[in-house]
N, C-alpha and C positions, 0 to 999 in steps of 0.2 A: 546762300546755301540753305536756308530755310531751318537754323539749328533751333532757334529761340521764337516759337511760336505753341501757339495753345490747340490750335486746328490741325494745321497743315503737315504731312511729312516730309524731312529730310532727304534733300539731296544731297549728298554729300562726297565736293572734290577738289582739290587744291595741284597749285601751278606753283612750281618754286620761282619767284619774279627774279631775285638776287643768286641764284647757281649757287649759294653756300650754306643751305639749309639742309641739314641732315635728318631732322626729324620736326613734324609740323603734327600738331594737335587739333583736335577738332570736337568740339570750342576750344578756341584758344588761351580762353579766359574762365575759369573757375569751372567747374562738372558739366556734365548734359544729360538731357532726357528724351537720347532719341529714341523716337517711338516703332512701334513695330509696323514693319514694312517700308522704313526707310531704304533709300537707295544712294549706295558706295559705287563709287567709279574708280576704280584704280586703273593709273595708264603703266604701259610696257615696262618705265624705267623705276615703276614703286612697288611696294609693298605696304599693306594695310596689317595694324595689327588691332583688334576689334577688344575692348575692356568694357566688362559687362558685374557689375558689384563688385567694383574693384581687382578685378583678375583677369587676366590676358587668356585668351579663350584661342586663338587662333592666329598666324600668317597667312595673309589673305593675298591673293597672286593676280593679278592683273586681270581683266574685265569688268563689269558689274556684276552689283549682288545686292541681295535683299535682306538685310540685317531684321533678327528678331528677338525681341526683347518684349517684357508686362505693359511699358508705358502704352496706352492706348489714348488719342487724340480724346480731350475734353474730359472722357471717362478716368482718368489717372488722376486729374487735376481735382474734379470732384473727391475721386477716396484720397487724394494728398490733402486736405484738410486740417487733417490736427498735426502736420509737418507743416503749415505756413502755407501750403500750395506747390510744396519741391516734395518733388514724387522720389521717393527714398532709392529708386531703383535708378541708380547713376549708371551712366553709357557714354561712353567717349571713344575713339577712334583718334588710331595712330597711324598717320603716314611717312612710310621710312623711304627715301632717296635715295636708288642702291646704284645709281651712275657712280663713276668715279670720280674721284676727287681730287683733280689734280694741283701740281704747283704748291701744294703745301712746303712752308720752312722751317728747317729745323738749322740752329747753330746755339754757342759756346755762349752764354751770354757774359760768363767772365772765362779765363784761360783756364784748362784743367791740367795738373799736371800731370807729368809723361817723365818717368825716370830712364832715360838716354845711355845707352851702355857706352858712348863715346863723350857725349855734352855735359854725363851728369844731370841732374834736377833740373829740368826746364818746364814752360808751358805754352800749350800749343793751345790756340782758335782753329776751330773746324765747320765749316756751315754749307748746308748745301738743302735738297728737297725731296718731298716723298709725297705718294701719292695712296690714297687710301679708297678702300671701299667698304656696304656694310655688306657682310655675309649670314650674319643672323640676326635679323630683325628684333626678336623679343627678346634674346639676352640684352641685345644693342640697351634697347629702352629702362629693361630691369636692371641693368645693371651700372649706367652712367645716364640716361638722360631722367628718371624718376619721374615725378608729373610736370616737366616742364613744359610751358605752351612750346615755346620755336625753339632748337637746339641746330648751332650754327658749326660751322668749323671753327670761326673763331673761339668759342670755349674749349676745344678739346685742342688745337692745335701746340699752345703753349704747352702742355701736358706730355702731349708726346713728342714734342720738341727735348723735355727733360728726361728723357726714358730713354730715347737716340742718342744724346749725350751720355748720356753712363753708359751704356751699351755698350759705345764708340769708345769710353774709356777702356771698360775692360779686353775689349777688344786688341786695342793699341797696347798694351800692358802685357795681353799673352804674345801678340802674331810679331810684333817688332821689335828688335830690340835697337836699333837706331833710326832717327827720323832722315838720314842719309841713304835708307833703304825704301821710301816713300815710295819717289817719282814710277817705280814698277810696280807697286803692290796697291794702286786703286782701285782695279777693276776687284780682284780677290777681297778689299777689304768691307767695298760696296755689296758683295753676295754675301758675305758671314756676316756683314750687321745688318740686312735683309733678312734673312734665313732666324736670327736671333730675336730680332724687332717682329716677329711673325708670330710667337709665343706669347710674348708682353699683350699683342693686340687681340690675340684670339680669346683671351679670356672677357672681354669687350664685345665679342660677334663681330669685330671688323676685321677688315683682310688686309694686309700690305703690299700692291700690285708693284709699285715700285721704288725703289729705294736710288739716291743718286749725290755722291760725295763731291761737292765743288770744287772745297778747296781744305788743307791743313796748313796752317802759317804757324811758325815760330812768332817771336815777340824778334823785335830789331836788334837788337844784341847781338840773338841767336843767327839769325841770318846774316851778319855781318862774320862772325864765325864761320861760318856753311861759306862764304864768300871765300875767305882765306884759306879755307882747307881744299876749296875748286885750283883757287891759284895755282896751290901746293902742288897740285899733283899735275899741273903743267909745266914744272919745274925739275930739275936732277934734285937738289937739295933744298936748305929752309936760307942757304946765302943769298941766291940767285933771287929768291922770293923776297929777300930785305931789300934788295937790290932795285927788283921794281916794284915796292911796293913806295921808296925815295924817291923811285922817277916819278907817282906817279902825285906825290906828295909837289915837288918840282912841277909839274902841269898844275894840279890846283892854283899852286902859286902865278902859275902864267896867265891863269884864267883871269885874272885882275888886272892884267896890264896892257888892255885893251885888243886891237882884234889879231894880230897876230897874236896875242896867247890864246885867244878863242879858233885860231884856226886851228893851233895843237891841240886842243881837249877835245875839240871835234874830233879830229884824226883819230886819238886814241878810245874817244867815245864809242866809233863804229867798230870798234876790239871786243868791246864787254860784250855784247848782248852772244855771240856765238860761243863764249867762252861759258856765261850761266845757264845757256837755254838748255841744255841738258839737265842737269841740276833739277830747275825746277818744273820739266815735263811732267806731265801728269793726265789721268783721262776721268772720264765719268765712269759710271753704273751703266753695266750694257741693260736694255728695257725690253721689255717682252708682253704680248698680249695677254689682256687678262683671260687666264684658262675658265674653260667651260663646263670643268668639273672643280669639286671642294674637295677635301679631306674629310672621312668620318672622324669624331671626336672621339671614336674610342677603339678603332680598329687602325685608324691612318690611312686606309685602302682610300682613292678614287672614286667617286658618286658623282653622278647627275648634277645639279646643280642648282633644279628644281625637285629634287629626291625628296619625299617624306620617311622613306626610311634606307637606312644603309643594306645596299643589296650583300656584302659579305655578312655582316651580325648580326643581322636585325634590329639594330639600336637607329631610335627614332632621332629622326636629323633637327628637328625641330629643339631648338633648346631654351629652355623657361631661365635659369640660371648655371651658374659653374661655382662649386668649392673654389675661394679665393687659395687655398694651400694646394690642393693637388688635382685640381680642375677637373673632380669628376662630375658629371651632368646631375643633375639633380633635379627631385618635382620641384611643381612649382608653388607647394606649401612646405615646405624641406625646413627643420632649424638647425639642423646637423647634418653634416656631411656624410653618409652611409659608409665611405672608404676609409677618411680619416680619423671620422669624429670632431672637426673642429668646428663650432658653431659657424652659421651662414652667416650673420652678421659680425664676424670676427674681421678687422684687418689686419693687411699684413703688416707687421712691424717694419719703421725701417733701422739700417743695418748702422751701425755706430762703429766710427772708424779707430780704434785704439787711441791711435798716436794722438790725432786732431779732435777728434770728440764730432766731424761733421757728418752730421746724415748722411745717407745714400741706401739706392733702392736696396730690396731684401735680398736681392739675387747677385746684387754687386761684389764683382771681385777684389775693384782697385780702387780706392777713394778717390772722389773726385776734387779734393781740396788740397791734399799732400800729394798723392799715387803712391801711398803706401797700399802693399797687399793686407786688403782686410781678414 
């Protein structure tokens, strides 16, 4: 690409080889001094964001372009001199990968619990996938990738993996109040923690095209429970249930005493699976194409998609960063937030749960350690 030379100008373009690159720098290694009249190629599925003395100057939209900056071939080098020969006028370029993201996972990596209006204190594993994209190139970069050369999926996926879990807790904590009320309330639960997880990621510049719940399991206990209370309600009373629950005690025992007790437990094997599969029905996240308009960040109204400014307010779509407290837009030399007043480099505290003492994001309702209401 012609970055590191003394004569010659820059050509400058990049090909994601691996499909998991979200953000690719150029150089990829320490500053540059690309000089003027260089030429940027950005294709359909990218976006260039151009930084010129350290400042993001522009989202730069597909075609070529001729970047201009002081370095001049040879001549720069010479007045760089009492700098070592590094022309003080650093230039780099950022290319942002706005295809979608898909197959991303997100799950429980230990149980969170879920206070059960029938089970009582249980905990429940949940894991399934989401699928991401970027919608605002230069917050994207100011605000999570900083000067890194390559920024992958793999670094931000864990991340938001841990944002969908509390999410999903509080969630579970308001819409349910037993997990016997599950197997109907996937498709509902998939859109409210889409709809929620859409907030967390906009203050990032990304967007959440789709969201999709696999699975929610109890711990084996629990389901052994959820099993007894199916039986129940195949039965007049809880006699009839003791009843076969001896016979079925009685087949185990057959199953040991070679193949005629194996041909009983077969028999009654082909019983269970009609009698749970209700029970544990369940569906995904219905998916939908990514739309071809955005939200404005301060009206809400529908825009273009390649809009530079919002046709209701006039407020410029292009966004440099966000107040981490009340996400209002802000320049891009800003050290207080004009709305709030809390410094830009302020984060947000996380939220300390009474009972347990364990972290959880600032926004969380229900701790993810006990499920006490924080």
């Amino acid at each position: 690409m012609g970055t590191n030379n003394v004569i010659f100008l820059e050509v400058i373009e990049w090909f994601d080889e691996s499909g998991r690159e979200l953000v690719h720098r150029i150089p990829e290694s320490g500053s540059g001094e690309i000089k003027w009249g260089a030429q940027l190629t950005v294709r359909e599925s990218q976006a260039a964001v151009f930084f010129y003395k350290g400042r993001a100057y522009d989202a730069i939209g597909p075609g070529r372009h001729t970047l201009k900056t002081a370095n001049i071939p040879v001549l720069t080098k010479i007045l760089s001199i009492p700098w070592g020969m590094t022309s003080p006028l650093r230039a780099e370029v950022y290319l942002t990968n706005m295809k979608v993201f898909p197959n991303l996972k997100w799950g429980t990596r230990d149980p969170v619990a879920f206070r059960d209006s029938e089970l009582g204190l249980i905990r429940l594993r949940a894991f399934g996938m989401f699928n991401i994209r970027i919608l605002q190139p230069v917050l994207f970069i100011n605000s999570l990738v900083g000067t890194q050369g390559v920024y992958t999926t793999d670094e931000i996926e864990d991340y938001l993996s841990k944002v969908i879990v509390s999410r999903f807790n509080d969630l579970m904590g308001e819409d349910i109040d037993t997990i016997f009320n599950l197997p109907s309330r996937y498709n509902n639960l998939s859109e409210n923690l889409k709809q929620r997880i859409q907030e967390d990621l906009g203050q990032f510049g990304l967007g959440l095209t789709d969201l999709y719940i696999n699975a929610i399991t109890p711990p084996p206990e629990v389901q052994k429970a959820i099993d007894d209370k199916s039986r129940l309600g195949v039965f007049d009373d809880l006699d009839k249930l003791i009843k076969m629950k001896a016979a079925m005690a009685m087949e185990s025992a057959a199953q040991n005493q070679g193949e005629a007790g194996a041909g009983l437990g077969m028999g009654m094997g082909f019983m269970m699976p009609a009698m749970f599969a209700e029970a544990f029905k369940g569906g995904g996240g219905t998916s939908s194409a990514p739309a071809e308009t955005v939200k404005c960040p301060d009206c809400g109204k529908p825009i273009g998609r390649k809009a530079k400014f919002c046709s209701h307010c006039g407020r410029q779509i292009l966004v440099f960063q966000q107040c981490p407290q009340c996400s209002a837009q802000l320049a891009p030399d800003a050290k207080f937030c004009h709305q709030c007043g809390r410094p830009v480099e302020a984060k947000p505290e996380q939220k300390k749960c009474p009972k347990c003492g364990h972290d959880n994001l600032t926004n969380a309702t229900f701790c993810n350690q006990c499920g006490e209401r924080i």
